[in-house]
C-alpha positions in Angstrom: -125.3 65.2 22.8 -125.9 63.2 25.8 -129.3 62.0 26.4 -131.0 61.1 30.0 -134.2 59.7 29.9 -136.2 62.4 27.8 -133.5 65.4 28.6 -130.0 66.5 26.3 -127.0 66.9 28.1 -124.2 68.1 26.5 -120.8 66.9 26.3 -119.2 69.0 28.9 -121.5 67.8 31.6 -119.1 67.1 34.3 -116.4 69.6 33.3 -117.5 72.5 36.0 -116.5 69.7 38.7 -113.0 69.6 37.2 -111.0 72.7 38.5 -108.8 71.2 41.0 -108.8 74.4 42.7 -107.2 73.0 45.9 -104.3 71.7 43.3 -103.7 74.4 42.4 -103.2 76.4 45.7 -100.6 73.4 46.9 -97.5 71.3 45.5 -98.6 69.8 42.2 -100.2 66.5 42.4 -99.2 65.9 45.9 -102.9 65.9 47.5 -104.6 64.4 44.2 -107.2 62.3 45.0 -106.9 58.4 44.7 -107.6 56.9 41.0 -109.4 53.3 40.2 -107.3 50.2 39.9 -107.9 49.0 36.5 -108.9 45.8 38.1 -112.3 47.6 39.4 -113.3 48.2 36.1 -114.8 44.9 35.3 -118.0 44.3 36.5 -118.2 40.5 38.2 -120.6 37.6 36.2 -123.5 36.9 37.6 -124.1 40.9 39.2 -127.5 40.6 36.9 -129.2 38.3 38.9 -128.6 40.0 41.9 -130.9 43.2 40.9 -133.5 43.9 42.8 -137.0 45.2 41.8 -137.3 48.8 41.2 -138.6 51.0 43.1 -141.3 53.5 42.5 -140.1 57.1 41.7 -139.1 59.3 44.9 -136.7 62.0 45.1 -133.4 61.0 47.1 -132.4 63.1 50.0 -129.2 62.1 51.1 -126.1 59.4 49.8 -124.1 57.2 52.5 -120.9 55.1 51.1 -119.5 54.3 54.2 -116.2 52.2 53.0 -115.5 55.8 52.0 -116.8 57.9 55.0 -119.4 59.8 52.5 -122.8 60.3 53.7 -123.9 63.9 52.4 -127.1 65.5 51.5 -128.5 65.8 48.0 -129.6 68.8 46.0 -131.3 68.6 42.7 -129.6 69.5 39.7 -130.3 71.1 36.2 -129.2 71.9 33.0 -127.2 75.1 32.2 -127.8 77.5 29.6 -125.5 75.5 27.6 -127.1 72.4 27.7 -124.9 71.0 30.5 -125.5 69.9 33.8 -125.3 72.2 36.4 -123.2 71.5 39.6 -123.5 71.5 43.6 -122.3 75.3 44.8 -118.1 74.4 44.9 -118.3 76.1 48.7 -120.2 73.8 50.5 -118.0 70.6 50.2 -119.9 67.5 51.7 -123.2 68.4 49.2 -123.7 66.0 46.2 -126.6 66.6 43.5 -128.4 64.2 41.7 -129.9 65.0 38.2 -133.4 65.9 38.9 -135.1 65.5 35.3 -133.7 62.0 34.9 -134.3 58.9 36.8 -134.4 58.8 40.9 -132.6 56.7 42.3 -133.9 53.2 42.6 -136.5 53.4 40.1 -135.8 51.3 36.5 -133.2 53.0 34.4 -130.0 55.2 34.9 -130.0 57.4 37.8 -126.8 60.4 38.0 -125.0 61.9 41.1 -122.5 64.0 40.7 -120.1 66.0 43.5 -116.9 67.9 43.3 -113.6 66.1 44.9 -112.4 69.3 46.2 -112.2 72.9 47.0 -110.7 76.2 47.8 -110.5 74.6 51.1 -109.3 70.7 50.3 -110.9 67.5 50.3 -114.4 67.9 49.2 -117.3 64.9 49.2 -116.2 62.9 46.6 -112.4 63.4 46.9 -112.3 59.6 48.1 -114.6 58.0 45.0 -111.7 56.5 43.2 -110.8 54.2 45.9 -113.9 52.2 46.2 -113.9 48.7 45.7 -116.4 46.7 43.5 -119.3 45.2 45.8 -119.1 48.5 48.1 -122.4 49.5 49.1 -124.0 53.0 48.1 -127.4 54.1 50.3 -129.3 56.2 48.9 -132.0 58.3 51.2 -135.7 58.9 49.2 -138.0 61.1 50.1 -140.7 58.8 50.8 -138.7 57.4 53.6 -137.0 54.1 51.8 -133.3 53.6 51.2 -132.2 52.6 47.6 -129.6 49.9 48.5 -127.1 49.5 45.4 -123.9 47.6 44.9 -120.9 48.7 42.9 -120.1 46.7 39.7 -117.4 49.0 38.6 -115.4 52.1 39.4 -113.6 53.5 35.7 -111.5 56.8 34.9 -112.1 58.2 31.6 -110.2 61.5 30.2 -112.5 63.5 29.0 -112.2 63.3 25.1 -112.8 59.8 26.1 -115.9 60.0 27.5 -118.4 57.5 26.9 -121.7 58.8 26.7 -123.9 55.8 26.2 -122.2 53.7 28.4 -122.5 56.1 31.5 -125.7 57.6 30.7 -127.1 55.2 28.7 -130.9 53.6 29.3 -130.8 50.9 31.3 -133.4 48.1 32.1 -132.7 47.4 35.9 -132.4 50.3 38.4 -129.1 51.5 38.2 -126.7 54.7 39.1 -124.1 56.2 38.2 -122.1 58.4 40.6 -119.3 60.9 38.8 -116.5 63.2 40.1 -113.4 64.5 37.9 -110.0 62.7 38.4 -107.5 61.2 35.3 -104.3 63.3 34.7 -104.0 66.9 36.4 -102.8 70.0 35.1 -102.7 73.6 36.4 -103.4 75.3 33.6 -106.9 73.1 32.9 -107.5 71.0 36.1 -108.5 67.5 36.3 -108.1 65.8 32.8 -111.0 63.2 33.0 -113.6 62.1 35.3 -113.7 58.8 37.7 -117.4 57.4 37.2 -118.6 54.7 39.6 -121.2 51.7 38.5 -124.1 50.3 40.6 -127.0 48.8 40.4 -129.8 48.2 42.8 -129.5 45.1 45.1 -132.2 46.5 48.0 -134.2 48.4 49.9 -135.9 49.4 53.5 
């Protein structure tokens, strides 16, 4: 099991996000969505020292990434019968969710987003995730009117019997997120094959 703050969440947490529906409606793997370098997976020295204080705990309302062209609202998510977590509805596709009995963003530990990369209809919000670039900024919009400013560490692609639980959604002792979509190898006869799963931690807010 998977374990956020003081919730389970089983190991098939992100699968739902992993259909590649569009795929599969057009040539093969001519539309799939860009994959991390493997040079984005290591996280600079030094990116310690540039946390910032947390926050207090506020619900976020929205998520910018603009060197990706993403700025989408955000729905709370929750668990499914089955112990994973649930997913934005497929159809609309510039919503994210964030995992509403964990961490908020901003506040001290490991906060989760997660969004499909596509749809019936193509490109959905987080189609674009595995080209970011380490030190790309994510905005986060909190309900209490501040913006949780983070910074990318790392940007990694995992299959998904590969999956590494603690690292992802691990405690943590600085405010950080994590923001997951599906990506890896695709098949039509199971969809995506792995998640991409970008790093960040806070470095400010307004």
């Amino acid at each position: 099991m998977r374990r956020i703050g003081d919730c389970a969440i089983a190991a098939v947490t992100v699968v739902s996000l992993c259909c590649g529906v569009w795929l599969l409606h057009g040539e093969g793997t001519t539309h799939a969505p860009p994959q991390p370098a493997a040079s984005e997976g290591t996280p600079d020295p030094g990116e310690e020292r540039l946390s910032a204080p947390a926050l207090p705990p506020s619900p976020p309302t929205r998520i910018r990434i603009p060197s990706i062209r993403v700025d989408a609202p955000l729905t709370g998510l929750g668990l499914t019968a089955s112990g994973s977590l649930a997913v934005p509805p497929a159809a609309d596709k510039n919503l994210a969710g964030w995992y509403e009995a964990g961490t908020t963003p901003g506040e001290r530990g490991t906060a989760i987003v997660a969004g499909h990369v596509d749809n019936t209809q193509g490109p959905a919000v987080f189609y674009d995730l595995g080209a970011l670039k380490k030190g790309s900024v994510i905005e986060v919009d909190r309900r209490d009117g501040g913006v949780a400013v983070f910074t990318v560490d790392a940007i990694e692609v995992y299959a998904a019997k590969d999956f590494p639980d603690q690292k992802v959604y691990g405690a943590a002792k600085r405010p950080e997120l994590r923001v997951i979509t599906c990506g890896g190898g695709y098949s039509r006869a199971t969809g995506y094959q792995g998640n991409v799963v970008v790093f960040a931690h806070l470095t400010g807010g307004r």
